[in-house]
N, C-alpha and C positions, 0 to 999 in steps of 0.2 A: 191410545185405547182409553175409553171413559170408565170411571169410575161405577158406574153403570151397569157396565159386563162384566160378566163370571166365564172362566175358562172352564167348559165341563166337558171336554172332549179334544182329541186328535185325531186327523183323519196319517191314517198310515199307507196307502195309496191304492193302487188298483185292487181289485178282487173279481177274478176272472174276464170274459172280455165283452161285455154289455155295460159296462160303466158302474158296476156296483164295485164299493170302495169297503176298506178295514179301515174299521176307527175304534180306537181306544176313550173309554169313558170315566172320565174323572170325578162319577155322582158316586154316592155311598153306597145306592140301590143300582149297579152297570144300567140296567135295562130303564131306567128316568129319563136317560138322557134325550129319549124319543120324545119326550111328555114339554119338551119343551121350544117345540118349533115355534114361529119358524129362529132356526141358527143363524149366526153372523161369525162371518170369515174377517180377519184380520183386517184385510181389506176396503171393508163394508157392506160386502154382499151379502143378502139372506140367501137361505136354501134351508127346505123342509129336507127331515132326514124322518127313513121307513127302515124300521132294524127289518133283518129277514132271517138273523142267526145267528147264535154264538161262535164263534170260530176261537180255535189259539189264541188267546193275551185279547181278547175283545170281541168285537160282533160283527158280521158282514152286514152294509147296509146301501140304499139305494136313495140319492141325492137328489132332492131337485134340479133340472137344467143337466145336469151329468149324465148322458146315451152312450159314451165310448172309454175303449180303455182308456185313451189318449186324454180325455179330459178330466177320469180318475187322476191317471198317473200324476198329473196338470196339478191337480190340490193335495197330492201327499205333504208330509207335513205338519201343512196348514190346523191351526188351532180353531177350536168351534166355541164360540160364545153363544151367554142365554143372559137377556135381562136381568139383572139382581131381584127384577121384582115377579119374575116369574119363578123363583128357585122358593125351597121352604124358608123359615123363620130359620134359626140354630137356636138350640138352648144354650144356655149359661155356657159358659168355657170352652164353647165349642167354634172356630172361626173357620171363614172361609181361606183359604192360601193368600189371595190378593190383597187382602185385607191385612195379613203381616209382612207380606212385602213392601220395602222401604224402611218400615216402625224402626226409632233408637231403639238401640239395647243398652240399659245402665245396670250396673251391680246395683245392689242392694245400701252403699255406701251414696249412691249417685254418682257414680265416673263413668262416663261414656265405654260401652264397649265395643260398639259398632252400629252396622245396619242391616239387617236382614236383607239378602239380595235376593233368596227365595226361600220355598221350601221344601224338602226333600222326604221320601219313603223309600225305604230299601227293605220294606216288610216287617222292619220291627219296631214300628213306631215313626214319625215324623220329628227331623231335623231341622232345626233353622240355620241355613248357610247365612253365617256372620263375615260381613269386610267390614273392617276399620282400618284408619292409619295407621294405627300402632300395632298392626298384626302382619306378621311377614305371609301367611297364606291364610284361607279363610279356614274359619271354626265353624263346625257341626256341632251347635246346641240342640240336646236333647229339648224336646217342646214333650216336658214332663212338667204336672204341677211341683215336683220340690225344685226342679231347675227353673222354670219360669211361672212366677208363684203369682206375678199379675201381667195382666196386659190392659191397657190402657188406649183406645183407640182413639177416644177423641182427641186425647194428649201426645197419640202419635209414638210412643212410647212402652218395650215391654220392660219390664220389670225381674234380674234373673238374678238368680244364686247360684252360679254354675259349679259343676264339683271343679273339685279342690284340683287347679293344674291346669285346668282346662286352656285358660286363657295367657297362658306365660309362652 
């Protein structure tokens, strides 16, 4: 996938039996993720997406090229990319996910801690799933300024003070 693409959506599969699908939207504003057609599938296909309505955990919407249940159910799943350069700016301290996936993580001393493999919400705030070798399973660093007080992108690198424990 290029550096390029931003994941701001999943399509979760069918929605009733004319080919409109449930997708889940990973913009800050749900309902943006229309504003940014046309979408690219994993794959590399485009297809315009037409919200039609909120439904439970996301929106019923209606896909380019998608007429039947059958070719819903076909792209469950599947993640929906938008350009980087059609998404907004971020202010200061504020990043895209993909953008910290991959990044070292060093204490504050410089000792490697790991690497962010992604990043996670479970509603109270955003986790960075940390692997390294020296960790027998991975670590959910709070992605809080006192715990990661820089992040460094050109250097590829964030910068953390994790609480006390966290990493033994």
């Amino acid at each position: 996938m290029s550096d390029d693409l931003i994941c701001v959506g999943s399509i979760g599969g069918a929605f009733g039996v004319k080919g409109d699908v449930r997708i889940k939207s990973f913009c800050a504003q749900p309902s943006d993720i229309a504003d940014y057609n046309p979408l690219r599938l994993e794959d590399g296909r485009t297809l315009n997406l037409t919200l039609l309505g909120p439904v439970k955990n996301g929106y019923s919407a209606r896909l380019s090229n998608v007429s039947s249940k059958e070719d819903a159910d076909a792209l469950s799943g599947q993640k929906l990319f938008a350009h980087r350069n059609q998404l907004p700016d971020l202010p200061d301290n504020e990043y895209y996910h993909t953008d910290l996936e991959g990044l070292e993580v060093v204490d504050t001393g410089g000792v490697t801690l790991g690497r962010v493999k992604n990043v996670q919400n479970h509603g109270a705030g955003d986790l960075l799933e940390v692997h390294g070798p020296n960790l027998k399973t991975a670590v959910l660093l709070p992605f809080t300024l006192d715990a990661v007080p820089t992040v460094d992108l050109k250097a590829g690198r964030i910068i953390s003070d994790p609480p006390l424990g966290l990493f033994e």
